[in-house]
N, CA, C and O atoms as CSV, one atom per row, in Angstrom:
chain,resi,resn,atom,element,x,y,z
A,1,UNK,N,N,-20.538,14.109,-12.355
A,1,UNK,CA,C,-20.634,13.564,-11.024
A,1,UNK,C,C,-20.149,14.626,-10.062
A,1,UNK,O,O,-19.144,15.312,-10.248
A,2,UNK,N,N,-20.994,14.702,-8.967
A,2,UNK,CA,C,-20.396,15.782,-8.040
A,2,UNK,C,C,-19.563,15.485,-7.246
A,2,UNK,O,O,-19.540,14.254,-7.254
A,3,UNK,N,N,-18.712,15.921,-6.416
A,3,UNK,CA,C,-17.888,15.400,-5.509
A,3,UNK,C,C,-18.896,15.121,-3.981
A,3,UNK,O,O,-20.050,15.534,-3.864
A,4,UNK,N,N,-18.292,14.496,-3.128
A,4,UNK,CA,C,-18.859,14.686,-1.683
A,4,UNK,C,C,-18.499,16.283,-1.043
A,4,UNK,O,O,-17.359,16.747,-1.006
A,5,UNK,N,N,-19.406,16.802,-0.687
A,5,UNK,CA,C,-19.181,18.175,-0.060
A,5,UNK,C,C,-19.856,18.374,1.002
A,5,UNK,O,O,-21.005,18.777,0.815
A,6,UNK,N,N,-19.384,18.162,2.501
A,6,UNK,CA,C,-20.237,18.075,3.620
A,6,UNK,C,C,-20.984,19.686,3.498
A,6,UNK,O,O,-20.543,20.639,2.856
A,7,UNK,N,N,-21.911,19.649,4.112
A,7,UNK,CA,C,-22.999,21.167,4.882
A,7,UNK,C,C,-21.953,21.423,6.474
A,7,UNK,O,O,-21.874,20.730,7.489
A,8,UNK,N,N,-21.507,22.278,6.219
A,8,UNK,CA,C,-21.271,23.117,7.686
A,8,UNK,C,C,-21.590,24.255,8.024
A,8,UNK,O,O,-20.935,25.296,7.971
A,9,UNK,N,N,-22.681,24.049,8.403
A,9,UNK,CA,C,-23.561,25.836,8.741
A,9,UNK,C,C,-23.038,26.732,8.833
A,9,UNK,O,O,-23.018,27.680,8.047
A,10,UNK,N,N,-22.329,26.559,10.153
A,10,UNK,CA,C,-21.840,27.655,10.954
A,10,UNK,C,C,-20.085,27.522,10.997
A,10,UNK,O,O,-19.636,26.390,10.818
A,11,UNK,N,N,-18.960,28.824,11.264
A,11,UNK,CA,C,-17.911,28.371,11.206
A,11,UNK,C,C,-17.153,27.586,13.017
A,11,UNK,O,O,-17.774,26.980,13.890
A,12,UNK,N,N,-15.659,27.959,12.960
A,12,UNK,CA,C,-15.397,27.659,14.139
A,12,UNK,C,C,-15.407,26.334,15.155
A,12,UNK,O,O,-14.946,25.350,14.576
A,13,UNK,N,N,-15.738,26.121,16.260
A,13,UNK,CA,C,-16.460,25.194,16.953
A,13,UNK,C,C,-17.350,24.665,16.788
A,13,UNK,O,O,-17.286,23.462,16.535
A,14,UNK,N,N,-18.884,25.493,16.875
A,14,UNK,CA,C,-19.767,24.918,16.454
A,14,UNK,C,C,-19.888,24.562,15.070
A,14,UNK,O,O,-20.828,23.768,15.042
A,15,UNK,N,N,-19.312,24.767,13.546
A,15,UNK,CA,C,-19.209,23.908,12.887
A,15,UNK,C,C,-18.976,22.748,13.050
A,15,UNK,O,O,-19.579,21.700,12.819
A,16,UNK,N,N,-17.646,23.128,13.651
A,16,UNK,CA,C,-16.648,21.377,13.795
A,16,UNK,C,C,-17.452,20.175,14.773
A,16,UNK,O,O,-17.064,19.007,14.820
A,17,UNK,N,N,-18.327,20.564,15.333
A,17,UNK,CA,C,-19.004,19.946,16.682
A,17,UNK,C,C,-20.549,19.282,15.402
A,17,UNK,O,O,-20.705,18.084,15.166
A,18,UNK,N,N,-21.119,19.987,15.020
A,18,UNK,CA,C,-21.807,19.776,13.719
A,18,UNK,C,C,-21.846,18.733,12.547
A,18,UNK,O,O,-22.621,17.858,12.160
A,19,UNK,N,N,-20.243,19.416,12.050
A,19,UNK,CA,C,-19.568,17.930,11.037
A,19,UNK,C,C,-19.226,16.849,11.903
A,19,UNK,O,O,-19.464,15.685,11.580
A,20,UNK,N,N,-18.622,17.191,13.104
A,20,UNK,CA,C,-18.816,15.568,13.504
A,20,UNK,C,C,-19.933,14.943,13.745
A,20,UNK,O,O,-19.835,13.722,13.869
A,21,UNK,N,N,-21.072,15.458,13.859
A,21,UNK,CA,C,-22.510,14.776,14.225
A,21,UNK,C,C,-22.585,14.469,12.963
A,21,UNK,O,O,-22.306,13.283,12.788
A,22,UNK,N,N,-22.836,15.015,12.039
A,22,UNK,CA,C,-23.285,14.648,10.518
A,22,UNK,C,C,-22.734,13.879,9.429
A,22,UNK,O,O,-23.276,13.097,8.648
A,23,UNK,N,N,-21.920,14.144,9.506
A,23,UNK,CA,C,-20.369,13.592,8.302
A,23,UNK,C,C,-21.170,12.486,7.917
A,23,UNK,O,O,-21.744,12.550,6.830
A,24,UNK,N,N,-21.344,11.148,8.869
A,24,UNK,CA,C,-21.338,9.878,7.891
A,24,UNK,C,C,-23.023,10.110,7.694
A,24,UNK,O,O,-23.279,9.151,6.966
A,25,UNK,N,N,-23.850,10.561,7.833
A,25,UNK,CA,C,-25.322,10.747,7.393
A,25,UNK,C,C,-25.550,11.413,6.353
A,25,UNK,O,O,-26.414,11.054,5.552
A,26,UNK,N,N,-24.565,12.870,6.125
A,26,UNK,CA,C,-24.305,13.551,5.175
A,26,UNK,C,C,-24.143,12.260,3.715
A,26,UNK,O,O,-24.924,11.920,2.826
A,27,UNK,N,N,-22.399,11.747,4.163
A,27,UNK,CA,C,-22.259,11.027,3.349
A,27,UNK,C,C,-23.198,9.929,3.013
A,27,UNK,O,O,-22.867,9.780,1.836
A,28,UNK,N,N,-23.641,9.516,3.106
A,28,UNK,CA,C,-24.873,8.111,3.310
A,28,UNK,C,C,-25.849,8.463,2.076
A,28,UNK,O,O,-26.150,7.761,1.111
A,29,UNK,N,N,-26.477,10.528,2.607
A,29,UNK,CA,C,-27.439,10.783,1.537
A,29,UNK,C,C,-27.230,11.370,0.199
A,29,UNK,O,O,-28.097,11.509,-0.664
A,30,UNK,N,N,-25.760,11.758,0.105
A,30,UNK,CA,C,-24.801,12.000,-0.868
A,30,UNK,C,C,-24.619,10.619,-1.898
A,30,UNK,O,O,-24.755,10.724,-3.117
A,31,UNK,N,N,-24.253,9.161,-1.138
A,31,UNK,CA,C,-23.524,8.077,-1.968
A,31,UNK,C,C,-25.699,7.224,-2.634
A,31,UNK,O,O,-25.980,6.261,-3.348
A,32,UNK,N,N,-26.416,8.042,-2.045
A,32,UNK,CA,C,-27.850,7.416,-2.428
A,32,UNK,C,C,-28.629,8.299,-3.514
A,32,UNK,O,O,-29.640,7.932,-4.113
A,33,UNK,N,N,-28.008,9.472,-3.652
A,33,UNK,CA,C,-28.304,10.004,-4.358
A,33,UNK,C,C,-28.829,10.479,-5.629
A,33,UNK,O,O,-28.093,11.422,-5.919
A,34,UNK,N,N,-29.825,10.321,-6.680
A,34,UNK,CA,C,-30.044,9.197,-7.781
A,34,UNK,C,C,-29.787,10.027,-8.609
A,34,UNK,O,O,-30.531,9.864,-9.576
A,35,UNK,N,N,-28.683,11.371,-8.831
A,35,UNK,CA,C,-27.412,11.665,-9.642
A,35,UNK,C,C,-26.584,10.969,-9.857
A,35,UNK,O,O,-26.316,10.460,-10.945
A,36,UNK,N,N,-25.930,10.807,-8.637
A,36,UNK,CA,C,-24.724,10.012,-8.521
A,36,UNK,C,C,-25.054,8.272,-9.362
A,36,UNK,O,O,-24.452,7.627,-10.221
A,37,UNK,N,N,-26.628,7.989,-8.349
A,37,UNK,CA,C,-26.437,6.357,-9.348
A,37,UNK,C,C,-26.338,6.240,-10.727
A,37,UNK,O,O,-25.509,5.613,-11.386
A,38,UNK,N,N,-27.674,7.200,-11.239
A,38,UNK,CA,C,-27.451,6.931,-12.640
A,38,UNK,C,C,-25.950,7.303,-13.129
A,38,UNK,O,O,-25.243,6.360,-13.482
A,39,UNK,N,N,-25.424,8.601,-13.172
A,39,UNK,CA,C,-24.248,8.124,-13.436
A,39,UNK,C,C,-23.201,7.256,-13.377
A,39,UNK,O,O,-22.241,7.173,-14.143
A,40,UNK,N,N,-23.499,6.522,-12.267
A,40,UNK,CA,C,-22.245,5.264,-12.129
A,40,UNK,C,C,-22.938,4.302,-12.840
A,40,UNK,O,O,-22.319,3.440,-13.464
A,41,UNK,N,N,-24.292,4.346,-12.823
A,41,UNK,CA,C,-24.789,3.115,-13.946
A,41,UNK,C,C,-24.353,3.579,-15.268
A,41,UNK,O,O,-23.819,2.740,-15.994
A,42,UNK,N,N,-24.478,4.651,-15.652
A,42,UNK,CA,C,-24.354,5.124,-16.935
A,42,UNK,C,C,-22.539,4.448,-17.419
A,42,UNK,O,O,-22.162,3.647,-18.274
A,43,UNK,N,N,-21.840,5.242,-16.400
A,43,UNK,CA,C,-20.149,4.517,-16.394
A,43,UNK,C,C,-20.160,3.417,-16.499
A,43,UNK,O,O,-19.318,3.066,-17.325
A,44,UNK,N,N,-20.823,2.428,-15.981
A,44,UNK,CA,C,-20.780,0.871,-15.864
A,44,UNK,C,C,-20.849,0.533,-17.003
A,44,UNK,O,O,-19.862,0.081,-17.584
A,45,UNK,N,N,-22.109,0.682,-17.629
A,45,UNK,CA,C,-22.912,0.030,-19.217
A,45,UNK,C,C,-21.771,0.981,-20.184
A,45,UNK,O,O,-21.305,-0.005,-20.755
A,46,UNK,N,N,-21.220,1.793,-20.605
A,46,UNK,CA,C,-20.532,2.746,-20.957
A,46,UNK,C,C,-18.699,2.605,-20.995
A,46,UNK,O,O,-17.986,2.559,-21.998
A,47,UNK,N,N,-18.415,2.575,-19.995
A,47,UNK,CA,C,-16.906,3.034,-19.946
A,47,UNK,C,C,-15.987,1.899,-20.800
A,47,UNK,O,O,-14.846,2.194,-21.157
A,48,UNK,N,N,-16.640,0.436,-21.128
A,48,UNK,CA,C,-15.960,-0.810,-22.039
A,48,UNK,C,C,-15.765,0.286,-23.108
A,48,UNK,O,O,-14.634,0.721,-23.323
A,49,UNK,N,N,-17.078,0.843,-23.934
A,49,UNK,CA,C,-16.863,1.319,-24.952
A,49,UNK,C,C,-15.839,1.969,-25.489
A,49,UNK,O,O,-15.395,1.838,-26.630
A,50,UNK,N,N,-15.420,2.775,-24.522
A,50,UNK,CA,C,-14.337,4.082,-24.810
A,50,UNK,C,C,-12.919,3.051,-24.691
A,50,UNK,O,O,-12.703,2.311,-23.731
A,51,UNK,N,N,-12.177,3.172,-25.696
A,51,UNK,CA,C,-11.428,2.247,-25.731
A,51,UNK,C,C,-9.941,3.304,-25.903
A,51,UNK,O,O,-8.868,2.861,-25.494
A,52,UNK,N,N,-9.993,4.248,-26.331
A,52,UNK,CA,C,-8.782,5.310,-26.230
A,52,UNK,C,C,-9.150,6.553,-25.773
A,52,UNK,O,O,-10.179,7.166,-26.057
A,53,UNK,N,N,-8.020,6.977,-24.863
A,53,UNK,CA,C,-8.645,8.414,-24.421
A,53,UNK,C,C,-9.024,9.593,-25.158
A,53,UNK,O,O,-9.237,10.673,-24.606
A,54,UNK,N,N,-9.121,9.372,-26.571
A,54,UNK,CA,C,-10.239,10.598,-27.624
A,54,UNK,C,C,-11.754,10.037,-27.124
A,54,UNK,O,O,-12.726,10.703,-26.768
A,55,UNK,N,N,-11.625,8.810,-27.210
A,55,UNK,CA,C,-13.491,7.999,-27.004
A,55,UNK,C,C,-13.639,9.102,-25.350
A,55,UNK,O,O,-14.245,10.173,-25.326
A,56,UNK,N,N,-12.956,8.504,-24.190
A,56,UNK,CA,C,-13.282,8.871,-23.064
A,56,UNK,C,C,-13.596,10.622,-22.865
A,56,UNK,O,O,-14.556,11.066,-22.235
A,57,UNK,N,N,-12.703,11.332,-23.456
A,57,UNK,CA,C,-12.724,12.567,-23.432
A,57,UNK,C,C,-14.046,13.048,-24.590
A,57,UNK,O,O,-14.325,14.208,-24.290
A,58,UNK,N,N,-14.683,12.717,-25.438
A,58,UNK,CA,C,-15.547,12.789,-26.573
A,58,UNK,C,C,-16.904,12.365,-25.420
A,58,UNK,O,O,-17.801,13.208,-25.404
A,59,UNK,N,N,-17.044,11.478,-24.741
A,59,UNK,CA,C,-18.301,11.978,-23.906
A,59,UNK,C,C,-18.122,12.446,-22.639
A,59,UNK,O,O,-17.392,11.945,-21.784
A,60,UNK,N,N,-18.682,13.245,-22.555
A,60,UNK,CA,C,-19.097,14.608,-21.460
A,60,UNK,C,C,-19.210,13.788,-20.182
A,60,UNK,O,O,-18.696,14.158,-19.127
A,61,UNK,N,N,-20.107,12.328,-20.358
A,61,UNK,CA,C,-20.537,11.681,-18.843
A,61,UNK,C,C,-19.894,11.083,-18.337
A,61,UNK,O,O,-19.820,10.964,-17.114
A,62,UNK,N,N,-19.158,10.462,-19.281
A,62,UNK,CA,C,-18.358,9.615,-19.119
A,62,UNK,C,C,-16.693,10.251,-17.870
A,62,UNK,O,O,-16.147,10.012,-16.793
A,63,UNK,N,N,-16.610,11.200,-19.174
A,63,UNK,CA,C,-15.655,11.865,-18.429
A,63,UNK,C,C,-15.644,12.698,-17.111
A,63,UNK,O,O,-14.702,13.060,-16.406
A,64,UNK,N,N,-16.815,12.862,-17.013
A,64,UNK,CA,C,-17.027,13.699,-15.651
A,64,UNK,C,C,-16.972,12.883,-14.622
A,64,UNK,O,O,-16.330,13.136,-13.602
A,65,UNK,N,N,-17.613,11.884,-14.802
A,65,UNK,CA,C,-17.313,10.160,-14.019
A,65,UNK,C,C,-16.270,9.952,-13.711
A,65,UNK,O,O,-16.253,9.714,-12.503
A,66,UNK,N,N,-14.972,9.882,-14.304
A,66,UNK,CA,C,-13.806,9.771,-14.505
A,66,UNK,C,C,-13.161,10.894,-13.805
A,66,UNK,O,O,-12.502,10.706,-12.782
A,67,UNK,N,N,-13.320,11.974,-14.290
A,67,UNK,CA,C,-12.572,13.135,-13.359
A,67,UNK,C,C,-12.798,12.942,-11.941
A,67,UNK,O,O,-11.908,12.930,-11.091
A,68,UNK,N,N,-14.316,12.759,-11.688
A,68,UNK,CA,C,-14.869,13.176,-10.227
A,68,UNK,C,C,-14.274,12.200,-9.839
A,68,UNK,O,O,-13.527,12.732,-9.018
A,69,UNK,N,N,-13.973,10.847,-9.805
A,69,UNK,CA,C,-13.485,9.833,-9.067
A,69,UNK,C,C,-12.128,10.020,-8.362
A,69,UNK,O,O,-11.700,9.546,-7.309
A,70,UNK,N,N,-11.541,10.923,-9.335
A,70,UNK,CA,C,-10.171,11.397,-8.924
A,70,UNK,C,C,-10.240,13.047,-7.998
A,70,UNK,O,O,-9.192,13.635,-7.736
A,71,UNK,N,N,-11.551,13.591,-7.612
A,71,UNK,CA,C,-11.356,14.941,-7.222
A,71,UNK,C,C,-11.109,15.893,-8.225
A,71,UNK,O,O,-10.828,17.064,-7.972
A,72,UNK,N,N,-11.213,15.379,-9.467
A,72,UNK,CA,C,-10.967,16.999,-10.694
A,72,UNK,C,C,-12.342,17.288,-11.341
A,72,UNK,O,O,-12.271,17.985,-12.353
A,73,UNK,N,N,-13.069,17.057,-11.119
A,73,UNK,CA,C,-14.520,17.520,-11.973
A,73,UNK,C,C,-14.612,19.253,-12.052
A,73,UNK,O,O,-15.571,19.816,-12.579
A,74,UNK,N,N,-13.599,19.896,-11.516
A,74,UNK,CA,C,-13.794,21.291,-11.661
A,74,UNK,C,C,-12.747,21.151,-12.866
A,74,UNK,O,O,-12.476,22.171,-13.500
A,75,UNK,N,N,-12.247,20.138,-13.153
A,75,UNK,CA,C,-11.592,20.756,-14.703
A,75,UNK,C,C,-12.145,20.223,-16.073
A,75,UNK,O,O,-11.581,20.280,-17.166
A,76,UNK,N,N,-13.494,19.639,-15.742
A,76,UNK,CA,C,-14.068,19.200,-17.497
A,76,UNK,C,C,-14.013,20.197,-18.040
A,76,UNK,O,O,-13.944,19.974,-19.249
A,77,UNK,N,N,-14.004,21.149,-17.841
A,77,UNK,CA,C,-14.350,22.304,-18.710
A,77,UNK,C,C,-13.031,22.976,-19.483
A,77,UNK,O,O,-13.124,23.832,-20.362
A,78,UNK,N,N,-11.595,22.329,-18.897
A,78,UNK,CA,C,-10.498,22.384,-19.054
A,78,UNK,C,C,-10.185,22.040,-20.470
A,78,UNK,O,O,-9.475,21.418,-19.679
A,79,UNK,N,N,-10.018,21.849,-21.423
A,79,UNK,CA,C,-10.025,21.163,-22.926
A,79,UNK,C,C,-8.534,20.678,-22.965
A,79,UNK,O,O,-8.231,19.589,-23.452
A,80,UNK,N,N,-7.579,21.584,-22.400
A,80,UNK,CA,C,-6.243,21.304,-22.483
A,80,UNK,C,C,-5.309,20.532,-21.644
A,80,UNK,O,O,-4.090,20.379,-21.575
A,81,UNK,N,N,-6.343,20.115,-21.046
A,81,UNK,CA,C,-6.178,19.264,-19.343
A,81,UNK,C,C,-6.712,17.861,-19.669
A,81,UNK,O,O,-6.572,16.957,-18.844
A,82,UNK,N,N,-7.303,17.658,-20.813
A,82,UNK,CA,C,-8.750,16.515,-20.639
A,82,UNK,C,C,-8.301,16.087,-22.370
A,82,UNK,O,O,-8.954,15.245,-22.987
């Protein structure tokens, strides 16, 4: 799962003048995204299963689901973290 990551073109002012026009449209086409759904469908039908954290950490989708919710999806790749 990816995180939300706004587009800001340009830096400075005219960024900041930018993200405020965009932010919740950004977000809107980010949370519709049909990455993001299937994975949260996938978590839904899925996450009962994993019943100890070897199950949760043993699938890849699951867990990335799980990280990203919290802001860590840059550490699946972590083994000693996860």
């Amino acid at each position: 799962m990816i995180g939300f990551q706004p587009i800001v073109p340009q830096t400075g002012y005219v960024g900041w003048r930018f993200l405020e026009r965009t932010t919740e449209t950004q977000r809107v086409a980010f949370e519709k995204s049909p990455e993001l759904l299937r994975d949260l469908e996938y978590f839904k039908e899925n996450i009962s299963k994993a019943t100890t954290a070897e199950d949760l950490v043993n699938d890849r989708r699951l867990l990335r689901v799980a990280l990203g919710a919290f802001g860590l999806e840059d550490d699946l790749g972590k083994r000693a973290t996860c």
